[in-house]
Residue frames relative to the residue before (quaternion, step in Angstrom):
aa qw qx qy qz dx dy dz
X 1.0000 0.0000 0.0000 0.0000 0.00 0.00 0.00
X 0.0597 0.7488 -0.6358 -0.1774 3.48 -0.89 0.48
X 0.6923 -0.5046 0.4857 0.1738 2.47 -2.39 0.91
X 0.0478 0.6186 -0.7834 -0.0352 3.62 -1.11 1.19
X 0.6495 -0.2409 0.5786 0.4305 3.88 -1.68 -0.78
X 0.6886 0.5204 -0.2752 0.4235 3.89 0.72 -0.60
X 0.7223 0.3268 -0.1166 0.5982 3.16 1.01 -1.10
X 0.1849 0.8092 -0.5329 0.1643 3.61 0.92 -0.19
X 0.9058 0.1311 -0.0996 0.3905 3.18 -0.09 -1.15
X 0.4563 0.5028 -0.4268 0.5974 3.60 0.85 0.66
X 0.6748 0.3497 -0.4067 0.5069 3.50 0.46 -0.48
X 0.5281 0.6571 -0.2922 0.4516 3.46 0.96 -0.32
X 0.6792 0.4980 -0.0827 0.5328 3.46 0.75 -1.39
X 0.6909 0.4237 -0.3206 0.4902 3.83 1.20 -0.78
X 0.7988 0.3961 -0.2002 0.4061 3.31 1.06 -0.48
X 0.3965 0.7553 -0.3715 0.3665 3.33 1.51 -0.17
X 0.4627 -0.6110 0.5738 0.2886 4.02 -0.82 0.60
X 0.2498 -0.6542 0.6744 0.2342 3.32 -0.03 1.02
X 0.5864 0.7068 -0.2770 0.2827 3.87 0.13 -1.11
X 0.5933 0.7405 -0.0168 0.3154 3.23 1.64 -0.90
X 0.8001 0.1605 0.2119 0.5378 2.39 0.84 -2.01
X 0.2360 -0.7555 0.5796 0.1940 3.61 -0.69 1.21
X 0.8867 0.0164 -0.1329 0.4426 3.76 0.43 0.06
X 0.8423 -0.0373 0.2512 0.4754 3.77 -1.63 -0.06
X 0.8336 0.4477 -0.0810 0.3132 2.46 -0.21 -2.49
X 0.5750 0.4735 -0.4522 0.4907 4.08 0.93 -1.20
X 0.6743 0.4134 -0.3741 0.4843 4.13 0.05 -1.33
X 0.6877 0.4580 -0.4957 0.2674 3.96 0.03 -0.55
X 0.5543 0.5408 -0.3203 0.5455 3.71 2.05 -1.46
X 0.6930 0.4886 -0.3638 0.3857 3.75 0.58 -0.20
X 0.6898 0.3232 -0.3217 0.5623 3.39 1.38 0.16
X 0.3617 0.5618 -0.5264 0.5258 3.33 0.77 0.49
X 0.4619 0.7191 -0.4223 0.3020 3.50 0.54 -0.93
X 0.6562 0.4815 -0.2430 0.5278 3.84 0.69 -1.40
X 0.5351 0.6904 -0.3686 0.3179 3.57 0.88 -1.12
X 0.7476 0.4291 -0.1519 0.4836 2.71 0.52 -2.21
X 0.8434 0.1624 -0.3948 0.3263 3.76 0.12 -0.91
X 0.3777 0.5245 -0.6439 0.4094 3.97 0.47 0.90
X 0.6231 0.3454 -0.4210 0.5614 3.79 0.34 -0.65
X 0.5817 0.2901 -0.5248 0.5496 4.40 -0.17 0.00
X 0.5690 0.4988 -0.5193 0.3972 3.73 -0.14 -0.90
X 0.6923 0.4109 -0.3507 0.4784 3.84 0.03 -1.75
X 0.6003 0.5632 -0.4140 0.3887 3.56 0.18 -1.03
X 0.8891 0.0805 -0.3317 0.3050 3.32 -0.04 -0.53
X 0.3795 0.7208 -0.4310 0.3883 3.09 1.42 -0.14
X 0.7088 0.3357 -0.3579 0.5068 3.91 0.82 -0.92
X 0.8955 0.1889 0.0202 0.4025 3.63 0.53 -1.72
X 0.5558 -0.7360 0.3058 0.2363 3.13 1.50 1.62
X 0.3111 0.8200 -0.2962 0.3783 3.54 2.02 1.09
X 0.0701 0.8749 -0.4791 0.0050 3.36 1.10 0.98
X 0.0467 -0.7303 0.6680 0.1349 4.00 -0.70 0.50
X 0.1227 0.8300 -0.5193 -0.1623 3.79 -0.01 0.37
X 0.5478 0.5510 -0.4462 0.4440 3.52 0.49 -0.10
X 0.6858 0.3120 -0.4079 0.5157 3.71 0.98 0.04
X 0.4577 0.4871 -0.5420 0.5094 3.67 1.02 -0.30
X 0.8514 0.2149 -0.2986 0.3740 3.51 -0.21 -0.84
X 0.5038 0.6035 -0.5361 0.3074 3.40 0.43 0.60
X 0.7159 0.4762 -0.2302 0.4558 3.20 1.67 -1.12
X 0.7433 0.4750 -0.3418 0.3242 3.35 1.07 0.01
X 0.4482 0.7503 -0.3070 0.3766 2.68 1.90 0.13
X 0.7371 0.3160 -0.2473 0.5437 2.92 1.21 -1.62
X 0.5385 0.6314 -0.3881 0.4010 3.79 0.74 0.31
X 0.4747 0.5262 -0.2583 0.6566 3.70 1.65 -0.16
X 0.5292 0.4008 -0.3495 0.6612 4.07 1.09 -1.13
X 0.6740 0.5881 -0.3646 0.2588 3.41 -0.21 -0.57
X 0.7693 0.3274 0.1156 0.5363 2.97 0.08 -2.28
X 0.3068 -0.6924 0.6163 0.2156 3.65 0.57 -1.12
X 0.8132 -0.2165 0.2740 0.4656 3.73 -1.10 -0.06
X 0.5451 0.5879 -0.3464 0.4871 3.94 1.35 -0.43
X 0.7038 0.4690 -0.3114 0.4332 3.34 0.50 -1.02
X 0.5315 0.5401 -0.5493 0.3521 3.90 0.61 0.57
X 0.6159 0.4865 -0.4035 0.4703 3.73 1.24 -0.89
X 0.6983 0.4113 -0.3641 0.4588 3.50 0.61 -1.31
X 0.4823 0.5781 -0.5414 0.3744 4.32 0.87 -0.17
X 0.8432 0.3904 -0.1124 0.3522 3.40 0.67 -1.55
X 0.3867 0.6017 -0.4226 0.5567 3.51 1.95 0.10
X 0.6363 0.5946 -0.2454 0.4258 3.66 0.62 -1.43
X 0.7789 0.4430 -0.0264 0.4431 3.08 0.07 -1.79
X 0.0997 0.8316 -0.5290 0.1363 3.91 1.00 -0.02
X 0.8228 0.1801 0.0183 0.5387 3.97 -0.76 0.30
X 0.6907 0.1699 -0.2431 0.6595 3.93 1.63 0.55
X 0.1675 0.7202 -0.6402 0.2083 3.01 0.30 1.26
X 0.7873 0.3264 -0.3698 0.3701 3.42 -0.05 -1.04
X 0.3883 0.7089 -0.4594 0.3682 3.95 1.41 0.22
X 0.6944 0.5475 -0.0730 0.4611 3.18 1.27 -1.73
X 0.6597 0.5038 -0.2618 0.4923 3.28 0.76 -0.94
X 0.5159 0.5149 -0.3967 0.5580 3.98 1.06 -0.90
X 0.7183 0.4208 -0.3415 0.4362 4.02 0.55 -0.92
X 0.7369 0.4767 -0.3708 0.3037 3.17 0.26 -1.31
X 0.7031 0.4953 -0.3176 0.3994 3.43 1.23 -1.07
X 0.4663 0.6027 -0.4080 0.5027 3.47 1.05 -0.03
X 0.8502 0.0948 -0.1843 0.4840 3.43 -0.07 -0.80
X 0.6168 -0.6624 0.2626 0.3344 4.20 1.09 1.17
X 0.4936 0.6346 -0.5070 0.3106 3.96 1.27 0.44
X 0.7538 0.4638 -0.4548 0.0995 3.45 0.96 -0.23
X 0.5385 -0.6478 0.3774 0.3846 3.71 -0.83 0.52
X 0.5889 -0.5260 0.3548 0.5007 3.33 -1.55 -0.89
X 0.6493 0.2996 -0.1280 0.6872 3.59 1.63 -0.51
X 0.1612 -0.5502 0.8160 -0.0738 3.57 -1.81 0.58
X 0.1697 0.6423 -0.7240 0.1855 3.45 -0.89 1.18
X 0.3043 0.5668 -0.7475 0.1654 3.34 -1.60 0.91
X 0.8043 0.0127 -0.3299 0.4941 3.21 -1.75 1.20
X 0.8314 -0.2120 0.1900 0.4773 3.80 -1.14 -1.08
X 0.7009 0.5050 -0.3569 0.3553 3.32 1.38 -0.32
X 0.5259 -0.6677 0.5265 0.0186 3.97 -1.33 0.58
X 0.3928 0.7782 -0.4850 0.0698 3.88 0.93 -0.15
X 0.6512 -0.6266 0.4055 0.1372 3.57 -1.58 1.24
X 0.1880 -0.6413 0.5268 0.5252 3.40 0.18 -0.21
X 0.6924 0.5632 -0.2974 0.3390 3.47 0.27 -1.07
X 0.3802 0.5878 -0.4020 0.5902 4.19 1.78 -0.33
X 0.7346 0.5565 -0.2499 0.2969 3.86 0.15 -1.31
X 0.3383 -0.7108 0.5915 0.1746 3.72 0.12 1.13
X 0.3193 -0.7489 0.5653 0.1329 3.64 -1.38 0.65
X 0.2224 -0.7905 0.5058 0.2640 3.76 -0.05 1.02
X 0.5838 -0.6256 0.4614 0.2342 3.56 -0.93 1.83
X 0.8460 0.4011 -0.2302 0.2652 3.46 0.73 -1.23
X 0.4589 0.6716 -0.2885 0.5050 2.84 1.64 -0.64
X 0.7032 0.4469 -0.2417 0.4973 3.75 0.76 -1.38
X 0.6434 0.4826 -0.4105 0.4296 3.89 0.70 -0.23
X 0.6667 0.5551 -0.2432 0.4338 3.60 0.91 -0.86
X 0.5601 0.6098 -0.2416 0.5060 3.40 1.67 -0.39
X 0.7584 0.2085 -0.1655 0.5949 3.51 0.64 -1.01
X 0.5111 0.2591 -0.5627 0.5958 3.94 0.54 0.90
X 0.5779 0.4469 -0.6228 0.2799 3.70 -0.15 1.35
């Protein structure tokens, strides 16, 4: 299945741990998830406000979630913070060599690594 903005939430729903979640409401707080970490992303992007132990908490439990899926639908989400994401993903070993959702194709090796983002990691 690929991932457009149309299919968004079905592709969601196919991959979701049914096992997880006792209702609607648990899978809707589990897409909010992206919400929350674009609004950290902006954050530090404006006020150099990095929280990483919640970034990585939410992608963690968003990997429990989604499984190995939840990297296309990270980098669909997360548009224009990639090389934020990528500093995370490689930190905690989810990111592949390729990411593909809708028309677009992205290298890992294309994805710039954010220096600051990668120092605050290894002083954990």
């Amino acid at each position: 299945m690929n991932l457009t903005e149309k299919n968004f939430m079905l592709y969601a729903a196919h991959f979701y741990d049914i096992k997880r979640a006792v209702s609607e409401d648990e899978f809707q707080e589990d897409l909010k998830r992206f919400q929350y970490l674009k609004r950290l992303f902006k954050r530090y992007e404006e006020d150099d406000d990095l929280r990483v132990r919640l970034i990585l908490n939410h992608i963690i439990i968003l990997y429990n979630c989604f499984g190995p899926s939840a990297t296309n639908m990270l980098f669909m989400k997360l548009g224009g913070y990639h090389s934020y994401l990528k500093t995370f993903m490689i930190f905690l070993s989810y990111m592949p060599e390729e990411v593909a959702y809708e028309e677009t194709v992205l290298k890992n090796n294309d994805i710039a690594i954010d220096n600051g983002i990668a120092l605050e990691l290894r002083n954990l």
